[in-house]
N, C-alpha and C positions, 0 to 999 in steps of 0.2 A: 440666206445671204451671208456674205463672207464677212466676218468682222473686220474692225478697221484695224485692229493687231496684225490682223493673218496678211492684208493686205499689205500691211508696209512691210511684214517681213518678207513675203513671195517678193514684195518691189528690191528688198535689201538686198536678197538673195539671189534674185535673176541679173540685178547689176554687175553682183562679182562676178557669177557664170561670164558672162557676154565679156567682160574684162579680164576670165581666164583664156575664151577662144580665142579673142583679139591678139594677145601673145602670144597662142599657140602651144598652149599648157599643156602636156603630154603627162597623166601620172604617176607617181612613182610610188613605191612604200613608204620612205619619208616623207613624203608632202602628206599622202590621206595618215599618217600617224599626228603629225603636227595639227593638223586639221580635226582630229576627233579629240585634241585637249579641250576642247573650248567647247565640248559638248557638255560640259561639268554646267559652264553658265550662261546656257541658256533657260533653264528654268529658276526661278525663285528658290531657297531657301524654305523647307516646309518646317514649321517647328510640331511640338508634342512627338517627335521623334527620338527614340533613342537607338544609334547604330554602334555596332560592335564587330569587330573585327575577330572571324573565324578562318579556321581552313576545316572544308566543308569535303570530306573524304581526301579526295586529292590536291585540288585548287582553295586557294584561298578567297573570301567571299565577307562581301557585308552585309550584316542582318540588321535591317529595317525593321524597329517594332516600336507600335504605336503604342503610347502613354496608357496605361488602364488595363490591361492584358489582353490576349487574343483571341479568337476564336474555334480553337481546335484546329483549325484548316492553315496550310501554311501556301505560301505562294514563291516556286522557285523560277529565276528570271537569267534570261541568258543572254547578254548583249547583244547591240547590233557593230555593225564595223567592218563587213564582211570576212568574218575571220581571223582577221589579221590585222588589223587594229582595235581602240578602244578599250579601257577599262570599268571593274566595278565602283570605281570613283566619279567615271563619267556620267554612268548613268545613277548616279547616289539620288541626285536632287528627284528624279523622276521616279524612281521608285520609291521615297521616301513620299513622295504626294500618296500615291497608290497605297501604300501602307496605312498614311493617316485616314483616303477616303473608307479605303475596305474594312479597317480598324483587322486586316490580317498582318504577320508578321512576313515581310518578302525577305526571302535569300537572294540576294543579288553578287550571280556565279563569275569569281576571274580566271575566267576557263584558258588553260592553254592556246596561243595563238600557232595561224600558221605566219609564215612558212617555216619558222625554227620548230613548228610544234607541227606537222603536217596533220591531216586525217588520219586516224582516227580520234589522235589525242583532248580536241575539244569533246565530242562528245564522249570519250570515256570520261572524264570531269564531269560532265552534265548527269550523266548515269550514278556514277559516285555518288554529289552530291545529293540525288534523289536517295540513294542508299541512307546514306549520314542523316536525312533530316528523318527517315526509318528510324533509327537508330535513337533519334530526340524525341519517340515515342510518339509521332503522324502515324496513321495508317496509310498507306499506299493510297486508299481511293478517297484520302484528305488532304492529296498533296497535288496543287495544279500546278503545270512547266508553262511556261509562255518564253517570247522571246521577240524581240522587234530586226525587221532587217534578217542579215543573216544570220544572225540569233536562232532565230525562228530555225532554221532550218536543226539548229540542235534539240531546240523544246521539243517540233515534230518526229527528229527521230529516238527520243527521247520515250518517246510515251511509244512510236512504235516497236521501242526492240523491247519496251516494259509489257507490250499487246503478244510480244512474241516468247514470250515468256507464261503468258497464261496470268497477268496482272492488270488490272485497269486502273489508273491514275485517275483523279480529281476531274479534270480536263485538262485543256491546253489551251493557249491565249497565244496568238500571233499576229504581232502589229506591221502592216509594211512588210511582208513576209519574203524573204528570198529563198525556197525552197526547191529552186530549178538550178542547177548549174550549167546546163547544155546550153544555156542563153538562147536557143529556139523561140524560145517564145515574143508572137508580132509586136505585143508593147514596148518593146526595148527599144525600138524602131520606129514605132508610131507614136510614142508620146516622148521621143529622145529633145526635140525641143519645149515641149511643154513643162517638163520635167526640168525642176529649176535648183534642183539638191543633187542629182546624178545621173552621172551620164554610161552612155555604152562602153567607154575606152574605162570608164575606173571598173565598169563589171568584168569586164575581160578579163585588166589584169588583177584587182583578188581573187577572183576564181581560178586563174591561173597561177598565179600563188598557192589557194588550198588544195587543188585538187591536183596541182602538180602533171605526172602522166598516168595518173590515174585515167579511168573511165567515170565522165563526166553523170554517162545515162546509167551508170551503175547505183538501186535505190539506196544503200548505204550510203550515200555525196550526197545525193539528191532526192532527198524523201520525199518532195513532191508528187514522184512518179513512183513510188510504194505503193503495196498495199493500201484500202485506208477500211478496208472493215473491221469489226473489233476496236477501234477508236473511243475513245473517251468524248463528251463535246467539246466543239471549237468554236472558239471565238474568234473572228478574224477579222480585222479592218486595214483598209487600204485607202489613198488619194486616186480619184482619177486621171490627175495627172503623173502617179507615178509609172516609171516603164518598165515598175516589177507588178503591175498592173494582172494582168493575166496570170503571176503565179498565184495569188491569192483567189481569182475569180479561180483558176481551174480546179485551184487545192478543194475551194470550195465548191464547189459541183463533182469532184470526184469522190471525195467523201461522201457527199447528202446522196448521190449515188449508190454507195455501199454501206446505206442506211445509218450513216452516221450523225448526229445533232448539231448541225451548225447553222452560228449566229453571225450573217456577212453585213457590216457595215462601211457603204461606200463613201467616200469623204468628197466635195469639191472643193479643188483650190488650195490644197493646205498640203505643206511639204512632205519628202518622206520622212516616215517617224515625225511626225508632227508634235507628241506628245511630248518630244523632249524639250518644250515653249512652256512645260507647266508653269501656269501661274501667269504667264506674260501672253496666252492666246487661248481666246475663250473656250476656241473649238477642241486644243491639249486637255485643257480642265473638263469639258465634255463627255470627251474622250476616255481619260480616266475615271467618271463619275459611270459612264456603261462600261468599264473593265470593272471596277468595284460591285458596281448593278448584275452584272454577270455572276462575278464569283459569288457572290452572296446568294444566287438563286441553283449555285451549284450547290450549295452547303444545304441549301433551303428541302430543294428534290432529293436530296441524298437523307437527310432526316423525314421527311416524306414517307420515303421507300420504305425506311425503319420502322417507322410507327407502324405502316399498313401492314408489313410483315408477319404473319400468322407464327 
């Protein structure tokens, strides 16, 4: 059942939608720029946090670390924004929950945007900064990427140019994943009214921003349509109502496909990136409580292996 949180805010939310079509709101980079400030507050204020301001190989970034020290395991986070908006400020409050439930320290990356920054420049940051937290003495396979939105699409190609490499990372965590850019996929289309956070015209035009004239089905853009064996495990959650719906279900079946570990939790009713409500909807705090439940059972299998190790 949908809590009464989630409810008023789908109701809050679907009002502005219907009162952006009514106008005839066509979007632009400046509006979804102005638009992703005020993702700062929608979640609560998390305390026993202490953040600190780093530059994290190439981009600069805030490290979320929870009161009492950390776990060995570090958690690196890639915004969502598709690209080209959004910063590591935006998403502080959200990862700073995440950090107190895991009791891990998260790197929350402010990765170069497009279109001043085109492809590849975000995920060379993302790469980086996995380098740099190397560098703060993590092992490679104590260091999980995730990422919500198009985020996501840098964690995933994150951990596969680290696969391509002959490295396996931690895992990978992908919330509300946008990991397709050819926009083919039927959700975009079938759940474009349901969908009450975004629509088909804003996927267009950032992906038309990031990928420019590039090739869209090229899997460096679009890591969804990579490789996925050799993968580290995934955690992936998605809304039903989202019409990035399908990159997540496919990411996830082509993965468990090519024998990879993945944990797919489907959401009803609750916006994209949901999680960024922490504190103000049950389902956000949920949510984070199985990304924390997650990582902790990667840390858990990882010293597991070690023990049984002859």
């Amino acid at each position: 059942m949908v809590s009464p949180q989630a409810k008023a805010i789908n109701e809050r939310l679907s009002a502005y939608r219907t009162t952006l079509v009514e106008r005839g709101w066509v979007p632009t980079l400046e509006d979804l720029r102005k638009r992703s400030l005020s993702n700062a507050r929608l979640a609560t204020e998390p305390t026993g946090i202490r953040t600190t301001e780093v530059t994290a190989g190439i981009a600069p970034a805030l490290l979320h670390e929870p009161e009492g020290g950390g776990s060995g395991w570090v958690y690196l986070h890639c915004h969502g924004g598709g690209l080209v908006t959004g910063t590591s400020a935006g998403w502080s409050r959200l990862l700073g929950h995440l950090a107190l439930r895991s009791g891990w320290p998260v790197l929350n990356l402010d990765y170069r945007l497009a279109p001043e920054n085109p492809h590849p420049a975000g995920l060379e940051d993302a790469m980086a900064a996995f380098r740099w937290l190397e560098a703060q003495g993590y092992p490679a396979d104590q260091i999980v990427v995730g990422g919500d939105s198009a985020g996501s699409s840098l964690a995933l190609g994150t951990v596969q140019r680290l696969r391509d490499k002959g490295i396996c990372g931690g895992g990978c965590v992908l919330l509300s994943p946008c990991v397709d850019f050819t926009l083919t996929n039927p959700s975009i289309k079938a759940r474009a009214e349901a969908d009450i956070s975004s629509t088909p015209e804003m996927l267009d035009l950032t992906r038309n921003l990031y990928v420019g004239d590039r090739d869209a089905f090229d899997p460096q853009i679009s890591p969804g349509l990579a490789a996925m064996d050799g993968l580290p495990p995934l955690h992936i959650e998605v809304s039903q109502q989202d019409i990035l719906f399908d990159d997540a279900t496919n990411l996830a079946e082509r993965a468990s496909k090519s024998g990879v570990d993945v944990d797919l939790k489907v959401w009803d009713e609750v916006p994209h990136v949901h999680q960024l409500y922490a504190g103000n909807m049950p389902e956000a705090d949920e949510s984070i409580g199985l990304v924390a439940e997650w990582l902790g059972s990667r840390k858990a299998a990882k010293e597991a292996s070690r023990m049984s190790a002859p």
